[in-house]
PyMOL CGO cylinders between C-alpha atoms (Angstrom):
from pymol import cmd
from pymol.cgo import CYLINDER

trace = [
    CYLINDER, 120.53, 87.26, 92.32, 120.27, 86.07, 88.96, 0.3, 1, 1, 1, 1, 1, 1,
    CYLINDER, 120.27, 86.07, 88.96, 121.79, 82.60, 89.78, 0.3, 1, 1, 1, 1, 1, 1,
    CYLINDER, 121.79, 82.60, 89.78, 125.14, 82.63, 88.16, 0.3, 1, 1, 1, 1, 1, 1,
    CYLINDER, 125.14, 82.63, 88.16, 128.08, 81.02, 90.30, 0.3, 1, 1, 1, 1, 1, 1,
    CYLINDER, 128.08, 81.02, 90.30, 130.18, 84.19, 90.62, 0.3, 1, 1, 1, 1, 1, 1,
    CYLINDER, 130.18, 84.19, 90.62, 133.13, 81.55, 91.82, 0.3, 1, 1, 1, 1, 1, 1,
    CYLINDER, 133.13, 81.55, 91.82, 133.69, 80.90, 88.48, 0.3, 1, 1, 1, 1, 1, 1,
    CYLINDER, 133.69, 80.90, 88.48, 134.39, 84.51, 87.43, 0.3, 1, 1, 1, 1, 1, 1,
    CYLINDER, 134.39, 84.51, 87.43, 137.38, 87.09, 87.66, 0.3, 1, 1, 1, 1, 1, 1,
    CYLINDER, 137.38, 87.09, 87.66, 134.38, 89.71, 88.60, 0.3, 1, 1, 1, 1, 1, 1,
    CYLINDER, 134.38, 89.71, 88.60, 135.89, 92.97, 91.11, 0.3, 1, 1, 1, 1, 1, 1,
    CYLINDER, 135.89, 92.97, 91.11, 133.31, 93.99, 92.76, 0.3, 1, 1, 1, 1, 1, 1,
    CYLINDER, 133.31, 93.99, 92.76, 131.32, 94.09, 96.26, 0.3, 1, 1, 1, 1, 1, 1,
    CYLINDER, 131.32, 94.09, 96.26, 127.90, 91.69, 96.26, 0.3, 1, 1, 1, 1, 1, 1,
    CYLINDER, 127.90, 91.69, 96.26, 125.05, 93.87, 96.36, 0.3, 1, 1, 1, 1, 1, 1,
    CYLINDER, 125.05, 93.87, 96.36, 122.25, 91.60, 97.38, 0.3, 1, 1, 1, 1, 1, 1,
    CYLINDER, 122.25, 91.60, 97.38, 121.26, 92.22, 100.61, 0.3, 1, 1, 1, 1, 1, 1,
    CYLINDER, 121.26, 92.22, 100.61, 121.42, 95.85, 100.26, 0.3, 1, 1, 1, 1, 1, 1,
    CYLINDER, 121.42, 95.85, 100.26, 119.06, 95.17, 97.37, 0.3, 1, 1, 1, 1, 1, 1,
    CYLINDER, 119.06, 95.17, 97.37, 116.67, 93.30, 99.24, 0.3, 1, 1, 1, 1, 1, 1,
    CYLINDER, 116.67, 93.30, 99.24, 116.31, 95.71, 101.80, 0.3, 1, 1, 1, 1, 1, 1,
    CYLINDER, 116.31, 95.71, 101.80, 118.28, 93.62, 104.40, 0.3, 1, 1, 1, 1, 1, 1,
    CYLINDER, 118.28, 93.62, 104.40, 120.69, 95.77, 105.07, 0.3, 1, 1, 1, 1, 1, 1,
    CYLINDER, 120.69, 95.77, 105.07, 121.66, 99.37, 104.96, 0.3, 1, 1, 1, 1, 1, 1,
    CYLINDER, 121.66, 99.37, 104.96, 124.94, 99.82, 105.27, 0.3, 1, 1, 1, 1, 1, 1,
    CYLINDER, 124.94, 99.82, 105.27, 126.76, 101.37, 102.02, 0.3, 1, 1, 1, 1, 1, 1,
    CYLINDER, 126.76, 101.37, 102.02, 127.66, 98.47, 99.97, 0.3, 1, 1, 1, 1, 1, 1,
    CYLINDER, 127.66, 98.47, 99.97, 131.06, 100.56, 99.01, 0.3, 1, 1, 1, 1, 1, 1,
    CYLINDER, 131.06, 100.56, 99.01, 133.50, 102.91, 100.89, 0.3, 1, 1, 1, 1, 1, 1,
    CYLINDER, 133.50, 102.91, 100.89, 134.02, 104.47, 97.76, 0.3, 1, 1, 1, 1, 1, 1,
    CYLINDER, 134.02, 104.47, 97.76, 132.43, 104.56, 94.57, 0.3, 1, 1, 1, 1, 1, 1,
    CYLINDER, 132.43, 104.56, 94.57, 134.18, 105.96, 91.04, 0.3, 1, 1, 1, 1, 1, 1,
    CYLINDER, 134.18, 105.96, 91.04, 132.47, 107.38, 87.91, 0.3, 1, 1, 1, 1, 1, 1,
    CYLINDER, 132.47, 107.38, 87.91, 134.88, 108.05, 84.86, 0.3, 1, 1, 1, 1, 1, 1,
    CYLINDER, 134.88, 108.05, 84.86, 134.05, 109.61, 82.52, 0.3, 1, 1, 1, 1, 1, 1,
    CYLINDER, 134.05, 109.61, 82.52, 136.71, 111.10, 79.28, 0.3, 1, 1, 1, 1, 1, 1,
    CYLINDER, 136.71, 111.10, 79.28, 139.81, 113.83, 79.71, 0.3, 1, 1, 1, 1, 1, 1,
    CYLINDER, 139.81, 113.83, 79.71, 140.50, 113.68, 83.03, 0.3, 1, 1, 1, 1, 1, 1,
    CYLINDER, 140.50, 113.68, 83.03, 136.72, 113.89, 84.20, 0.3, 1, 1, 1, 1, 1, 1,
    CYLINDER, 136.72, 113.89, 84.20, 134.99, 112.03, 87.11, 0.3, 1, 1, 1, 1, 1, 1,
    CYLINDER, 134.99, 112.03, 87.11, 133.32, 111.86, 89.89, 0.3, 1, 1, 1, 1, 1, 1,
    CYLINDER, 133.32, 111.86, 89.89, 133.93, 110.31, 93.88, 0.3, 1, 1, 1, 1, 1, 1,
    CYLINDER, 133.93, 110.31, 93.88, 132.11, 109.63, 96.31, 0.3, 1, 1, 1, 1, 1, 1,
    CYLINDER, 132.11, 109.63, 96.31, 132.84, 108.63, 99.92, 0.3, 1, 1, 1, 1, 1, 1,
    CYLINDER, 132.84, 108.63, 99.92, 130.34, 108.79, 102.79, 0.3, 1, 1, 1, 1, 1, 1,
    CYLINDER, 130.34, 108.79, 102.79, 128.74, 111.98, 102.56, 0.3, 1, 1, 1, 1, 1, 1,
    CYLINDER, 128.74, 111.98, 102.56, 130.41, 113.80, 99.93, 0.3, 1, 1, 1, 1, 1, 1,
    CYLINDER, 130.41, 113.80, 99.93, 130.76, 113.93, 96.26, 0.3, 1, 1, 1, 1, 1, 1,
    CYLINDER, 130.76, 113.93, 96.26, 133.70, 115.24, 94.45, 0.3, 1, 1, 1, 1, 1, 1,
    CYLINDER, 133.70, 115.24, 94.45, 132.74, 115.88, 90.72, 0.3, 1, 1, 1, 1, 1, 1,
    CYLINDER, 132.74, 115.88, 90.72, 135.83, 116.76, 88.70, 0.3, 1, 1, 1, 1, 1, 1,
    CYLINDER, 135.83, 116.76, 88.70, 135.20, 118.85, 85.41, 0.3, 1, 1, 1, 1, 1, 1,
    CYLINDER, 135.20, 118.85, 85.41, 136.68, 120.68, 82.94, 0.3, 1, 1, 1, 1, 1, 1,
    CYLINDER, 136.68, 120.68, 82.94, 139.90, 121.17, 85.48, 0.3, 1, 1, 1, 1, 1, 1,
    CYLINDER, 139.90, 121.17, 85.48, 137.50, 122.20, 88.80, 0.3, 1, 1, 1, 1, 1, 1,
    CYLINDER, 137.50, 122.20, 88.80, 136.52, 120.67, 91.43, 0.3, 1, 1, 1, 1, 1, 1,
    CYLINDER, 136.52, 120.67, 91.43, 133.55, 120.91, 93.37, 0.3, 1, 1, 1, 1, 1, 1,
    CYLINDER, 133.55, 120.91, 93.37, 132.81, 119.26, 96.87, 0.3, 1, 1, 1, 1, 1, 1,
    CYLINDER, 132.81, 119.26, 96.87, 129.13, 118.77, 98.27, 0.3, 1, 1, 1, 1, 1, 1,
    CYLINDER, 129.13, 118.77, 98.27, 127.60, 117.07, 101.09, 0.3, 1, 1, 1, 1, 1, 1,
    CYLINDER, 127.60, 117.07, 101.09, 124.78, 114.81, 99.54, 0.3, 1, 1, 1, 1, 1, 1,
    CYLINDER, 124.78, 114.81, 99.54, 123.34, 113.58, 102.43, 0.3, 1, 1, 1, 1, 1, 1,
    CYLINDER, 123.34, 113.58, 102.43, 122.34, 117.45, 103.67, 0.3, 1, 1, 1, 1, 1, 1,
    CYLINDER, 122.34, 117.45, 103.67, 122.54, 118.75, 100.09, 0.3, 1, 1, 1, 1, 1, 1,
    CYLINDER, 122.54, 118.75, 100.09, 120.85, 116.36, 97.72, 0.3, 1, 1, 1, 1, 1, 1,
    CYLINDER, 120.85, 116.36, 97.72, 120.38, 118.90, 95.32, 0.3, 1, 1, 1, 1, 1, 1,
    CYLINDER, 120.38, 118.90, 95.32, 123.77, 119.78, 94.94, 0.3, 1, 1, 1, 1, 1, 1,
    CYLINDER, 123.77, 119.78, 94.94, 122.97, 123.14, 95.84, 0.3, 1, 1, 1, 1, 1, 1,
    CYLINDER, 122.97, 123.14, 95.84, 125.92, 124.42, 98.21, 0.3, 1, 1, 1, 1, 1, 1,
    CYLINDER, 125.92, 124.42, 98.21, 129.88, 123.83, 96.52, 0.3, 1, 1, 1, 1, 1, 1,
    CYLINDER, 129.88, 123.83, 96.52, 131.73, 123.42, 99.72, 0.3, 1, 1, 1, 1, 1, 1,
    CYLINDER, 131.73, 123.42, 99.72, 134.97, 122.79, 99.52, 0.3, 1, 1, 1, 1, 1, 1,
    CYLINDER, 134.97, 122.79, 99.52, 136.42, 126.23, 101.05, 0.3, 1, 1, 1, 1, 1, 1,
    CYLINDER, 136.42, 126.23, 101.05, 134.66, 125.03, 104.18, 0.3, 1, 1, 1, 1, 1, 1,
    CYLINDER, 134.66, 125.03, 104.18, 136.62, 121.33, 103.83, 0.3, 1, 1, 1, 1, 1, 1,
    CYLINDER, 136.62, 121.33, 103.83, 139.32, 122.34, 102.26, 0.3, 1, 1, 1, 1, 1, 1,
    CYLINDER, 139.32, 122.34, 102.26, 140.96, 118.75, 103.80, 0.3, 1, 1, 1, 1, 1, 1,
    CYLINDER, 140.96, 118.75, 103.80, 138.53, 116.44, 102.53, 0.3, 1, 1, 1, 1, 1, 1,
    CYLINDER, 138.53, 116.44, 102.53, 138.61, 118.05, 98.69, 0.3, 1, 1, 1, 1, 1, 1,
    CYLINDER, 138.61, 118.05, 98.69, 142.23, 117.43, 99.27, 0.3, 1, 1, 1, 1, 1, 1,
    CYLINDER, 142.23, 117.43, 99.27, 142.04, 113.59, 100.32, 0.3, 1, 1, 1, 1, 1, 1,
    CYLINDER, 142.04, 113.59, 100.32, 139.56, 112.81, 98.00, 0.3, 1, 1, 1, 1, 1, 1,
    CYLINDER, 139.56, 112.81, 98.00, 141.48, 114.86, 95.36, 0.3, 1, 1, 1, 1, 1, 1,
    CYLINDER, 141.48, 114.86, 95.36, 144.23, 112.55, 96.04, 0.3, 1, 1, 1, 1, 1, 1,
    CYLINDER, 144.23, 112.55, 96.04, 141.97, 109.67, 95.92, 0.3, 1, 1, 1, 1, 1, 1,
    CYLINDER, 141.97, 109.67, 95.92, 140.74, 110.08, 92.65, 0.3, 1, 1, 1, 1, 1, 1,
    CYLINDER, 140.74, 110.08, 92.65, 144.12, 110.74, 91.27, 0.3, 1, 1, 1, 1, 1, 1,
    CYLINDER, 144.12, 110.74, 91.27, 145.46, 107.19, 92.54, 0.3, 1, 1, 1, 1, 1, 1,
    CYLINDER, 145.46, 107.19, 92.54, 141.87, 105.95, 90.66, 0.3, 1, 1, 1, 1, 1, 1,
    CYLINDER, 141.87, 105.95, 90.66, 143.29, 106.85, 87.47, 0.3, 1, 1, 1, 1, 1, 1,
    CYLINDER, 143.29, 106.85, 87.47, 146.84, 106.58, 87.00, 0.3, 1, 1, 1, 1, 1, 1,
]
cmd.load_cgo(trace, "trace")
């Protein structure tokens, strides 16, 4: 967008453009990764949002819970374990 020639950089990444624009609005990312220091982070994949503190976990659905209101990982005890596993893999 800024009108660099990204084929001359190393960049990892997913072009964001059209979801910018408005032209699309599919989820530019499967998955997206915030790390932050000791072990701390947050995932999030489709609907939910794993945020990783302190040494707990706690699983919400953001697109029915934008608040963050509701910690629901009893009730999906399978997807805190997958994405559990997916934010290990992130960091080691």
């Amino acid at each position: 967008m800024a009108g660099g020639d990204l084929s001359k950089t190393k960049l990892d990444g997913a072009d964001l453009t059209g979801y910018l624009r408005g032209e699309t609005s599919a989820a530019p990312h499967e998955e997206l990764y915030w790390s932050l220091r000791h072990g701390q982070g947050i995932l999030r994949r489709g609907n939910f949002k794993l945020i990783i503190s302190k040494g707990k976990k706690a699983l919400y659905n953001v697109t029915t819970d934008i608040s963050e209101a509701t910690e629901i990982s009893a009730q999906h005890p399978e997807i805190l374990r997958s994405m559990t596993e997916r934010w290990l893999d992130s960091i080691s």
